[in-house]
N, CA, C and O atoms as a GROMACS GRO file, in nm:
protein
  536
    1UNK      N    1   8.828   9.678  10.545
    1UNK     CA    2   8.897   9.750  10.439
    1UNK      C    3   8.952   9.880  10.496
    1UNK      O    4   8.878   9.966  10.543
    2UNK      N    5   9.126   9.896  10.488
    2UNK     CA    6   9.113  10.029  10.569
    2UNK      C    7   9.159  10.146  10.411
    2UNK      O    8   9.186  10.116  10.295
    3UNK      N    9   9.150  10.255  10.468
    3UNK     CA   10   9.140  10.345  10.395
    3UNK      C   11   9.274  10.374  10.334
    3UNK      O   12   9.371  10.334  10.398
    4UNK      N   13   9.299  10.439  10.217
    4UNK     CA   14   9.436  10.465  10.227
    4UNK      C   15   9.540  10.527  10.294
    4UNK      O   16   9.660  10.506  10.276
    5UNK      N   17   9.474  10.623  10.392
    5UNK     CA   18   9.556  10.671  10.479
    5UNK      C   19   9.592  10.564  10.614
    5UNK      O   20   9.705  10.543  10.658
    6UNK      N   21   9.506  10.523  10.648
    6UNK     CA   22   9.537  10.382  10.725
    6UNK      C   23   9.639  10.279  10.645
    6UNK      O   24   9.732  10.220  10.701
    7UNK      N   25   9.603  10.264  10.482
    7UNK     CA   26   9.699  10.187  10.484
    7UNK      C   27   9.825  10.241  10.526
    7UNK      O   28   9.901  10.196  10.611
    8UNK      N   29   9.841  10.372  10.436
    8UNK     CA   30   9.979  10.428  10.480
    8UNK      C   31  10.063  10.397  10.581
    8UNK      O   32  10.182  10.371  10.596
    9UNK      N   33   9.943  10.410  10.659
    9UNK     CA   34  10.004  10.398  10.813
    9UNK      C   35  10.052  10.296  10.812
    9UNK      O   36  10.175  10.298  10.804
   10UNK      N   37  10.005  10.203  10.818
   10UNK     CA   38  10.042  10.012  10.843
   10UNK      C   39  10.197  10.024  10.772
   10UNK      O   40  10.309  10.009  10.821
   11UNK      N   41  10.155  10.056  10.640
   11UNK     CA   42  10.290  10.032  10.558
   11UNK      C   43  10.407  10.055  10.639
   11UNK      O   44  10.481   9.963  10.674
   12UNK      N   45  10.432  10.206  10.677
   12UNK     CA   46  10.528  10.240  10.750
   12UNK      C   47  10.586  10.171  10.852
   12UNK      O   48  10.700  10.127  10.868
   13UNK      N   49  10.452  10.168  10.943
   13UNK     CA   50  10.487  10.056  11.081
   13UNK      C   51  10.578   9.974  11.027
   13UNK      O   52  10.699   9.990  11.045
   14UNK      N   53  10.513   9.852  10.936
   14UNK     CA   54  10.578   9.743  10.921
   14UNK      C   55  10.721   9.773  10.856
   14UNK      O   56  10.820   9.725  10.911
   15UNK      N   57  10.736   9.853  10.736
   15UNK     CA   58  10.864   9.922  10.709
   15UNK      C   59  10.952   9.933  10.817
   15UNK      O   60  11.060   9.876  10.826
   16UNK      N   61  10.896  10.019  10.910
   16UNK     CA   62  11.025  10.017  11.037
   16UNK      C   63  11.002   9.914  11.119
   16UNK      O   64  11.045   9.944  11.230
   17UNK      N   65  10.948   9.793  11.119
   17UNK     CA   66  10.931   9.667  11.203
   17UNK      C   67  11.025   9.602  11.180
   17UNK      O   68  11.076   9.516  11.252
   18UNK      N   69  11.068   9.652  11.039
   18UNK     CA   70  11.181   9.546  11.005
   18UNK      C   71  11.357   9.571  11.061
   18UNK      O   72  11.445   9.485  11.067
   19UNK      N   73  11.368   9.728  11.097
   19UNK     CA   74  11.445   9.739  11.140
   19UNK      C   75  11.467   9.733  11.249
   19UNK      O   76  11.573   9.692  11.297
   20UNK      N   77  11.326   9.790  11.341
   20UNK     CA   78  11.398   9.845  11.481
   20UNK      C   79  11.292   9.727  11.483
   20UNK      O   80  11.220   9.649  11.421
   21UNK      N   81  11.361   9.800  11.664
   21UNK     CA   82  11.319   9.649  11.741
   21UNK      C   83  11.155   9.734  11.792
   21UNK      O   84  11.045   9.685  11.766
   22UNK      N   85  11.175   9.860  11.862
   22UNK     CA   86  11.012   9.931  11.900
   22UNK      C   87  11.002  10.038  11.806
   22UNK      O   88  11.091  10.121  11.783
   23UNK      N   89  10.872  10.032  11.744
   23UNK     CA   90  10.835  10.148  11.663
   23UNK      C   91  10.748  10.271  11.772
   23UNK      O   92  10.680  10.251  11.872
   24UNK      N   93  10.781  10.388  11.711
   24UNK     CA   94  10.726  10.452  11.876
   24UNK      C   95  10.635  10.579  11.728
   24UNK      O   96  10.656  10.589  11.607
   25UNK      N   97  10.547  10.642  11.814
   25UNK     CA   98  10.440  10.724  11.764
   25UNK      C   99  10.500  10.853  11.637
   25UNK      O  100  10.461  10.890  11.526
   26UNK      N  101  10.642  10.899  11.754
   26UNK     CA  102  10.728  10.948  11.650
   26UNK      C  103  10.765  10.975  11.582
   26UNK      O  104  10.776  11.083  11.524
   27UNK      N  105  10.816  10.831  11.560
   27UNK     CA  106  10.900  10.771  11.383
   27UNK      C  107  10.798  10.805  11.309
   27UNK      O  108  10.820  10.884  11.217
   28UNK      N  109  10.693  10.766  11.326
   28UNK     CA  110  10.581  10.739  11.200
   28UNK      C  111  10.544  10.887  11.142
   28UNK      O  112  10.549  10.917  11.022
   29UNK      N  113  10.502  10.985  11.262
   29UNK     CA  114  10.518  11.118  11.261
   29UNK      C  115  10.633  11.155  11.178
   29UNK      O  116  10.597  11.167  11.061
   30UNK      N  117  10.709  11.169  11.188
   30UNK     CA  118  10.867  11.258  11.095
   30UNK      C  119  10.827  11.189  11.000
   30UNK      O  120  10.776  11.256  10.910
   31UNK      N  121  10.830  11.039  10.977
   31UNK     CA  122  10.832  10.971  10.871
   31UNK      C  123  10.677  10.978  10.766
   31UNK      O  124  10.685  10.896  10.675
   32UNK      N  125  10.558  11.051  10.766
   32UNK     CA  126  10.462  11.059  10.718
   32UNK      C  127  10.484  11.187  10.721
   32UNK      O  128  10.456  11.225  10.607
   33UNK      N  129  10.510  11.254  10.767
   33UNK     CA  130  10.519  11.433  10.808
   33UNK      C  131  10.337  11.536  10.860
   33UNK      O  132  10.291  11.646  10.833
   34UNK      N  133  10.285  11.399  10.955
   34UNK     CA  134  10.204  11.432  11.018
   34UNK      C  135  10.182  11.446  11.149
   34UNK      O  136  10.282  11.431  11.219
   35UNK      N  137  10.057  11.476  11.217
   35UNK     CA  138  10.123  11.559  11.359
   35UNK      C  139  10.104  11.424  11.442
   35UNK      O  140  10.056  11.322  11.394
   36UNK      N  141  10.149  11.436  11.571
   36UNK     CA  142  10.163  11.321  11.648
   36UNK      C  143   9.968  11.279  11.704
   36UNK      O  144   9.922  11.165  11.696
   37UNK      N  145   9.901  11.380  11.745
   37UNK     CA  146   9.773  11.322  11.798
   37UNK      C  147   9.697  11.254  11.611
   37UNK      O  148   9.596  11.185  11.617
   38UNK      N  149   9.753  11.281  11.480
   38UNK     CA  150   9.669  11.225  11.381
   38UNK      C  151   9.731  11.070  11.363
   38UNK      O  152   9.672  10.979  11.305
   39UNK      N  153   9.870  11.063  11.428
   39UNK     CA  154   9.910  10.894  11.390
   39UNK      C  155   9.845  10.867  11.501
   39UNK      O  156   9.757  10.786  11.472
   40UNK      N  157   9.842  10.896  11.633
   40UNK     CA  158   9.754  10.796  11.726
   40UNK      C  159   9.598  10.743  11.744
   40UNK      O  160   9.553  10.645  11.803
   41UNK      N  161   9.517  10.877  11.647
   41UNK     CA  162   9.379  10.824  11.564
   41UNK      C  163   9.432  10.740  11.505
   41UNK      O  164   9.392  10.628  11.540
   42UNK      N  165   9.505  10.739  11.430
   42UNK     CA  166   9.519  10.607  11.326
   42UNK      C  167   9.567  10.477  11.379
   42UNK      O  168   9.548  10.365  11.332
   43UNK      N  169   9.651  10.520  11.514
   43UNK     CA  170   9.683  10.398  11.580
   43UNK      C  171   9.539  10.316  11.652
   43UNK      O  172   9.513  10.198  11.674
   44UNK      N  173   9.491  10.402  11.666
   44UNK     CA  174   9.359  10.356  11.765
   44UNK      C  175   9.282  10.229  11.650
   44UNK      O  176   9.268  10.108  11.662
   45UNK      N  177   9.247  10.317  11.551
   45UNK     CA  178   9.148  10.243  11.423
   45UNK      C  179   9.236  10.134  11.370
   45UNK      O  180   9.166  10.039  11.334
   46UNK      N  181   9.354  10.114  11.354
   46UNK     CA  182   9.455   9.977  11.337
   46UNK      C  183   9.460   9.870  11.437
   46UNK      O  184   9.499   9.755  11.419
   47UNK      N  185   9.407   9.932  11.563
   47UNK     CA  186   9.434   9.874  11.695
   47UNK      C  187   9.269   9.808  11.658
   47UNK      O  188   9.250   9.717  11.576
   48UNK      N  189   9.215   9.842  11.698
   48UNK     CA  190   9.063   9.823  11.652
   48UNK      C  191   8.996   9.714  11.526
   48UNK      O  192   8.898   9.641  11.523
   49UNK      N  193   9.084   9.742  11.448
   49UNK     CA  194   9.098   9.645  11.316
   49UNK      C  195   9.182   9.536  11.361
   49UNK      O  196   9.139   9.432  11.311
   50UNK      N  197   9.292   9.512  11.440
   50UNK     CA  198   9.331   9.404  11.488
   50UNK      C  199   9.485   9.385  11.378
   50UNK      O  200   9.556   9.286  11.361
   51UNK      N  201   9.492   9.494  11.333
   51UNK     CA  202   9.654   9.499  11.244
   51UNK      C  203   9.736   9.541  11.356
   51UNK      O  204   9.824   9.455  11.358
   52UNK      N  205   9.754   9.603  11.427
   52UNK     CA  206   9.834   9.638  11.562
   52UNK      C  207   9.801   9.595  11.726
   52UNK      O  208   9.689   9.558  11.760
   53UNK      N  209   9.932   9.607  11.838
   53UNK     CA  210   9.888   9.593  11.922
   53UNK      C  211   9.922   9.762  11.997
   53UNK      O  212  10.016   9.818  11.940
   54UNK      N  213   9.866   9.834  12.097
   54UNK     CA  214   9.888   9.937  12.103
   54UNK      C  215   9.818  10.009  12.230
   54UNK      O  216   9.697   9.994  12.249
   55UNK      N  217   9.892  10.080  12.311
   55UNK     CA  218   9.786  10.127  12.386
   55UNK      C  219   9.890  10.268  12.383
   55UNK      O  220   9.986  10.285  12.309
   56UNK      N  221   9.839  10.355  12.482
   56UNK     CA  222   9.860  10.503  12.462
   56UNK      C  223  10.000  10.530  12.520
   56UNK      O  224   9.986  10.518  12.642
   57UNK      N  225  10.085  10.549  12.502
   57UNK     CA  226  10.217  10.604  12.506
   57UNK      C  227  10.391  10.495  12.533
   57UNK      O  228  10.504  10.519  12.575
   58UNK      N  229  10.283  10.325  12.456
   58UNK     CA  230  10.330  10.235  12.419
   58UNK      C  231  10.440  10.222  12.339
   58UNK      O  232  10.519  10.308  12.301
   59UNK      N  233  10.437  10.107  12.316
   59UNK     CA  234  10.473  10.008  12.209
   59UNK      C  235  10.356  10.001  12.068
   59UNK      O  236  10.234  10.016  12.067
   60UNK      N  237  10.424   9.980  11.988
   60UNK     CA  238  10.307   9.975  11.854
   60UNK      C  239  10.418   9.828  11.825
   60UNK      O  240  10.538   9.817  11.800
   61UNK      N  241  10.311   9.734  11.844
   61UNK     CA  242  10.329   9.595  11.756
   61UNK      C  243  10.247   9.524  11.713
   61UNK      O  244  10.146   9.485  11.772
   62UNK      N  245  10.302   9.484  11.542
   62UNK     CA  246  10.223   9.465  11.456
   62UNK      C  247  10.148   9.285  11.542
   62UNK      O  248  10.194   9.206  11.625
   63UNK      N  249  10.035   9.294  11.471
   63UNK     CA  250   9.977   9.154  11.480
   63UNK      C  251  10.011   9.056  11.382
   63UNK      O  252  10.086   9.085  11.289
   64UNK      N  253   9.964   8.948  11.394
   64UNK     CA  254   9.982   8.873  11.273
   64UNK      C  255   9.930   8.884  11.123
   64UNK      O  256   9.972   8.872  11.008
   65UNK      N  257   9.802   8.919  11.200
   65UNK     CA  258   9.746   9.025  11.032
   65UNK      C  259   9.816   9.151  10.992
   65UNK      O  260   9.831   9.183  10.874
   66UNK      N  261   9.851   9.211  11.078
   66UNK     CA  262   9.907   9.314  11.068
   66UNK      C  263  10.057   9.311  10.996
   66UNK      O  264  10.084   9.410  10.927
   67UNK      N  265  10.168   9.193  11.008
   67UNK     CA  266  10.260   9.200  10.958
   67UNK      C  267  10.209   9.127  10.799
   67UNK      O  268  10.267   9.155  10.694
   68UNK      N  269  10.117   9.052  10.806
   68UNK     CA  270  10.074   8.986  10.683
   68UNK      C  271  10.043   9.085  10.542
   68UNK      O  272  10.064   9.084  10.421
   69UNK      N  273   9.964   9.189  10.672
   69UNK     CA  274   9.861   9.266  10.504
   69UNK      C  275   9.991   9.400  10.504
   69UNK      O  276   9.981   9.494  10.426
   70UNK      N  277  10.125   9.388  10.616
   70UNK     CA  278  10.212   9.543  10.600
   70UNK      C  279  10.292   9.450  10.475
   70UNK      O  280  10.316   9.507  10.369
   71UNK      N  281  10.315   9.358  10.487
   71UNK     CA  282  10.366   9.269  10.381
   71UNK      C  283  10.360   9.322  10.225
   71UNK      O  284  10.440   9.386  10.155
   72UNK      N  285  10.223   9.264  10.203
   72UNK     CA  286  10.184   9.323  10.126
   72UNK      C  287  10.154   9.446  10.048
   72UNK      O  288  10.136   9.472   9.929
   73UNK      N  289  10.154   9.516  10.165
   73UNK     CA  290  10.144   9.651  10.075
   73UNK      C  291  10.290   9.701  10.049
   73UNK      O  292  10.317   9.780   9.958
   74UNK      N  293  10.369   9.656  10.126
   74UNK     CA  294  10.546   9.681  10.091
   74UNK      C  295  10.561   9.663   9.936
   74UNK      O  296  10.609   9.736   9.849
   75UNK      N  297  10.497   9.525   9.933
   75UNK     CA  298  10.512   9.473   9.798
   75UNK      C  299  10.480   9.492   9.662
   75UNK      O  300  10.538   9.465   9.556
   76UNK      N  301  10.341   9.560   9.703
   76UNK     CA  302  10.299   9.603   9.610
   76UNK      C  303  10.348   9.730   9.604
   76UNK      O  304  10.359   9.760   9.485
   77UNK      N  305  10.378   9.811   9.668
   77UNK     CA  306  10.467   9.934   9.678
   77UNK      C  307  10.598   9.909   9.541
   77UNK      O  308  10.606   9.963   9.431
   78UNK      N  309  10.667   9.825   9.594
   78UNK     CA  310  10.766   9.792   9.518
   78UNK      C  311  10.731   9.707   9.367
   78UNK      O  312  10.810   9.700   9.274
   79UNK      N  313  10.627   9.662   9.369
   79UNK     CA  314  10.598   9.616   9.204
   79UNK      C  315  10.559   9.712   9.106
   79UNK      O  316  10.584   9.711   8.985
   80UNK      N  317  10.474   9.823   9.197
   80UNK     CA  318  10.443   9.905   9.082
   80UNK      C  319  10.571   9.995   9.079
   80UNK      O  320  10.567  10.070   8.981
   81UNK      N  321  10.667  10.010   9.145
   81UNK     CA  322  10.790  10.092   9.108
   81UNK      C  323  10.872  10.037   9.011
   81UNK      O  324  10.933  10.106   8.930
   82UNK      N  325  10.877   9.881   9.017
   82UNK     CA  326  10.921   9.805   8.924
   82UNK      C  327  10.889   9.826   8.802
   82UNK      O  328  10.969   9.849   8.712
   83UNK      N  329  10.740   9.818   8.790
   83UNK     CA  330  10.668   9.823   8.676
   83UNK      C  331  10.718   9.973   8.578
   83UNK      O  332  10.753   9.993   8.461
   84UNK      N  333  10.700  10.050   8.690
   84UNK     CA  334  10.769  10.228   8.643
   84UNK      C  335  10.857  10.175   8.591
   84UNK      O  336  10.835  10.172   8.470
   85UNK      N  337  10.944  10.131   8.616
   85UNK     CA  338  11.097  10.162   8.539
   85UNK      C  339  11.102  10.078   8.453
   85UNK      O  340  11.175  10.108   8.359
   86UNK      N  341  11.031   9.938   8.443
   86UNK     CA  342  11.041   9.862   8.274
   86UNK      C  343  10.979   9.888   8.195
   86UNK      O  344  10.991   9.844   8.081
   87UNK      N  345  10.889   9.973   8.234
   87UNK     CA  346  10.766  10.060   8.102
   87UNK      C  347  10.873  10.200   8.094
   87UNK      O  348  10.818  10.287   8.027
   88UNK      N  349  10.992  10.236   8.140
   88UNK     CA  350  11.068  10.362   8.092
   88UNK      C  351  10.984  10.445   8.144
   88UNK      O  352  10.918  10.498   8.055
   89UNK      N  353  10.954  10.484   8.258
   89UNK     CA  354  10.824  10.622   8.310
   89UNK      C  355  10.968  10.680   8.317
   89UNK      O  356  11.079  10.635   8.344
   90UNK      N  357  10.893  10.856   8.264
   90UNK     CA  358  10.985  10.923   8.330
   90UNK      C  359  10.912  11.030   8.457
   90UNK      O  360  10.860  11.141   8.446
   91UNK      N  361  10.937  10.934   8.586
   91UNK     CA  362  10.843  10.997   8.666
   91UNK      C  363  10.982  10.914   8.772
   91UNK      O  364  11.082  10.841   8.770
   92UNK      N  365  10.868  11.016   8.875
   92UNK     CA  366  10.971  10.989   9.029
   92UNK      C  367  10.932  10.858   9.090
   92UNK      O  368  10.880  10.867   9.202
   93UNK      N  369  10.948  10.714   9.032
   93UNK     CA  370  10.887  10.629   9.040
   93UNK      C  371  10.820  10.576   9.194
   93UNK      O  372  10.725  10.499   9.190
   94UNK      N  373  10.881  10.628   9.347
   94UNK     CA  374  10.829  10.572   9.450
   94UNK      C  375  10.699  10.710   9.500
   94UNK      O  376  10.621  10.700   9.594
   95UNK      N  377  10.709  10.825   9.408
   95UNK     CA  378  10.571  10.909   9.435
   95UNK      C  379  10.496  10.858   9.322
   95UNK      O  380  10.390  10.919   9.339
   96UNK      N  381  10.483  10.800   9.236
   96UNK     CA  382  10.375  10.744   9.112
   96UNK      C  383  10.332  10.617   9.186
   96UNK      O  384  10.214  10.585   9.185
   97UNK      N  385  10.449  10.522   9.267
   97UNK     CA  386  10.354  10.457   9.265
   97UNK      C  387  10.286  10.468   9.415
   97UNK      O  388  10.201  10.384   9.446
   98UNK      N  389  10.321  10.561   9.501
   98UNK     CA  390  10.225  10.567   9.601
   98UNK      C  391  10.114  10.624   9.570
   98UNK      O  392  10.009  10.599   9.629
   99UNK      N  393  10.129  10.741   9.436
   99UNK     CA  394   9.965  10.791   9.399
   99UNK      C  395   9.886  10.675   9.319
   99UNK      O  396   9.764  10.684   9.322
  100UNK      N  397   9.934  10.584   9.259
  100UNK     CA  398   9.848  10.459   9.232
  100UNK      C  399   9.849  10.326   9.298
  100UNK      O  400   9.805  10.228   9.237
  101UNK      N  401   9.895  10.316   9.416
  101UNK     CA  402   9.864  10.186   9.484
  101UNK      C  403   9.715  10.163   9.558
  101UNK      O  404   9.662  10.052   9.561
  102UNK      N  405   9.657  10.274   9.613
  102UNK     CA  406   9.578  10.260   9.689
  102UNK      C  407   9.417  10.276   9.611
  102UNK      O  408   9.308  10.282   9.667
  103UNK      N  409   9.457  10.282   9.431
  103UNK     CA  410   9.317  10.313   9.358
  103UNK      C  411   9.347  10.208   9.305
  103UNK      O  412   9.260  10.215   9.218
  104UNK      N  413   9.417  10.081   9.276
  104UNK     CA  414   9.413   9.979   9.184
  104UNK      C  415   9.348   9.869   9.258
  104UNK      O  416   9.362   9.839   9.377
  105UNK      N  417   9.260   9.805   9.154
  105UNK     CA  418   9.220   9.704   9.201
  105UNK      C  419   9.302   9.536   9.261
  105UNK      O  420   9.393   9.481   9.199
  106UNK      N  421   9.268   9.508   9.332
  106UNK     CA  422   9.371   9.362   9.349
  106UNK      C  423   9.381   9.275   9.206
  106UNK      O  424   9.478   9.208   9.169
  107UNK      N  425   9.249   9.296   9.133
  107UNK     CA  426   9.266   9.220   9.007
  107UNK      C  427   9.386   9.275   8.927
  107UNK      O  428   9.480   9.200   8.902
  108UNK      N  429   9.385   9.425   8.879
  108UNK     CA  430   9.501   9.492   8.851
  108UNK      C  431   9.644   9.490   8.901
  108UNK      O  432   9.737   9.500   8.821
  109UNK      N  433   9.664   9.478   9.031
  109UNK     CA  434   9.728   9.461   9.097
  109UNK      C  435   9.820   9.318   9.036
  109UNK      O  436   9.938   9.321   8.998
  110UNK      N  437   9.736   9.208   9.038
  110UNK     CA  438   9.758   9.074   8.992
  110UNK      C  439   9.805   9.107   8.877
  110UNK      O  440   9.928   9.105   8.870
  111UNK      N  441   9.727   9.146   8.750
  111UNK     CA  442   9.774   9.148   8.602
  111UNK      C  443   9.897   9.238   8.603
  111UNK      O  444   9.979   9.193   8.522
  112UNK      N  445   9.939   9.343   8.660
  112UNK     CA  446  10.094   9.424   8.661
  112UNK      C  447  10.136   9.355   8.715
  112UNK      O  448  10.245   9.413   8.722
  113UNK      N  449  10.156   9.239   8.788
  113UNK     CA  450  10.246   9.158   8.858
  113UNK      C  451  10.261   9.035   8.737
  113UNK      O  452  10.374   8.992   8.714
  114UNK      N  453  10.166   8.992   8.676
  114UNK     CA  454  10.179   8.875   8.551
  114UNK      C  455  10.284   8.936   8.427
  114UNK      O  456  10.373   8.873   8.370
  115UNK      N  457  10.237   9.102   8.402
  115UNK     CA  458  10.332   9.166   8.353
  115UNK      C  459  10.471   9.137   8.391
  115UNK      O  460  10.553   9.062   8.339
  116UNK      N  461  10.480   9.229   8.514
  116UNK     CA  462  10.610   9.199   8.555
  116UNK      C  463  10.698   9.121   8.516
  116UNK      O  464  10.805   9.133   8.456
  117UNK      N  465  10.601   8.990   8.582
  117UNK     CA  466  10.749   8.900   8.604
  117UNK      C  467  10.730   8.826   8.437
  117UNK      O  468  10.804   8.732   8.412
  118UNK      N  469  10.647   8.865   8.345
  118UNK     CA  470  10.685   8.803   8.247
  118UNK      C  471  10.778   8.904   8.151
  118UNK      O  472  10.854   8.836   8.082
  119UNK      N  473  10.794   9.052   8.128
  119UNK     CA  474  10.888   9.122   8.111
  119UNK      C  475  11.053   9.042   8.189
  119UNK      O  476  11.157   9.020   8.128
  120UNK      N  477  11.036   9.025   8.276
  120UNK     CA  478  11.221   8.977   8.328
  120UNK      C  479  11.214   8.837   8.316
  120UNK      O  480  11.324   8.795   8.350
  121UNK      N  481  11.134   8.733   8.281
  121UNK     CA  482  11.154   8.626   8.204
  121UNK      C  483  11.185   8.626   8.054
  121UNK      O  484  11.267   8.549   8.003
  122UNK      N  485  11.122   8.710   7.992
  122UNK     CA  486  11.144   8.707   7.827
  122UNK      C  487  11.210   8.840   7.806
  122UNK      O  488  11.142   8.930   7.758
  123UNK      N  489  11.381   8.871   7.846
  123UNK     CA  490  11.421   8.919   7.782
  123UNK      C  491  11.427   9.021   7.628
  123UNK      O  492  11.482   9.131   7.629
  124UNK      N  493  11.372   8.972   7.525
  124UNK     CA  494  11.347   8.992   7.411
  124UNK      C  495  11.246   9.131   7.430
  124UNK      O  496  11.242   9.234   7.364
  125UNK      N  497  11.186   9.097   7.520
  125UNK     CA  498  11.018   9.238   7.479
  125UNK      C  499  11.128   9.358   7.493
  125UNK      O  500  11.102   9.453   7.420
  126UNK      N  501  11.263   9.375   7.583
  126UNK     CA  502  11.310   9.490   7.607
  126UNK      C  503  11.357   9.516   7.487
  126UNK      O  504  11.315   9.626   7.452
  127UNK      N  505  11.420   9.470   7.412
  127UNK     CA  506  11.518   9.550   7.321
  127UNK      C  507  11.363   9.582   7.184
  127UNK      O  508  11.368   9.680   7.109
  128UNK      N  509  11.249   9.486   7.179
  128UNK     CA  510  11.121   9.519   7.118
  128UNK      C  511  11.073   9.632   7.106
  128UNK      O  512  11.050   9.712   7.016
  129UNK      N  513  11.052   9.620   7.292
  129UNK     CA  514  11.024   9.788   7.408
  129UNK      C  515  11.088   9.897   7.329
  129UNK      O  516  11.042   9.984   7.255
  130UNK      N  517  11.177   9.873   7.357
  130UNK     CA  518  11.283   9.997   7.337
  130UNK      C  519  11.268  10.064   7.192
  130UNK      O  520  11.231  10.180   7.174
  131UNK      N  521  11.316   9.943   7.056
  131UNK     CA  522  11.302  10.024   6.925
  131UNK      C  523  11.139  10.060   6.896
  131UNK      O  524  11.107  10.149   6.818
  132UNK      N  525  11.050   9.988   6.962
  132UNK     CA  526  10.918  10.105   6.909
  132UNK      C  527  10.933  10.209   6.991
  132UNK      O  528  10.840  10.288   6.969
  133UNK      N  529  11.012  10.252   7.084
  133UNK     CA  530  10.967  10.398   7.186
  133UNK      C  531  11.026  10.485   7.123
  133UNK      O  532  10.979  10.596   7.099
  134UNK      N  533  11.183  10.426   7.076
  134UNK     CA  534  11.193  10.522   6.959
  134UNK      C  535  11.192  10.565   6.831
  134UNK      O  536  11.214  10.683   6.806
   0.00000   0.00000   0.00000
């Protein structure tokens, strides 16, 4: 189980896995806005967990678990942002849902996703939604 700051980490990796071809210690640095020796603790303990491959002034590439579970947390990244905006939050929806991804349970996780996708199947709850909000 890694922590949420580990997940963080992963997330990112895999985020830029998708673009570039080498993710370097760097990116992740500017892109988290932390210092370079705290992403390479974190690289070490990912390396260790077997989500990355990595040695010291490398290449960072994901494993197969590693692109599996960065997968996932992309995803769930993006459902609960989803979720923000068909419940009408008026919040900065990709900082709400990074402050609640990493405290919800997978069961929760599951039921806002049953939500979800049954909100953009049944049409009808929106215009429902809408006249009770106001």
């Amino acid at each position: 189980m890694l922590t949420p700051s580990l997940e963080d980490y992963l997330e990112e990796i895999y985020r830029f896995s998708l673009s570039l071809d080498t993710v370097r210690v760097t990116d992740i640095s500017k892109r988290l806005k932390v210092a370079l020796p705290s992403v390479t603790k974190a690289l070490y303990k990912l390396r260790d967990e077997s989500y990355i491959k990595y040695e010291r002034y490398g290449e960072i590439k994901l494993t197969d678990k590693g692109k599996e579970f960065g997968n996932y947390l992309v995803s769930r990244n993006q459902l609960l942002q989803e979720f923000l905006a068909l419940i009408c939050s008026k919040c900065n929806f990709a900082a709400e849902a990074e402050a609640m991804e990493h405290y919800l349970s997978t069961a929760t996780i599951d039921a806002i996703k049953t939500l979800v996708e049954f909100m953009k199947s049944n049409t009808s709850w929106k215009q429902a939604f809408n006249d009770f909000m106001n």
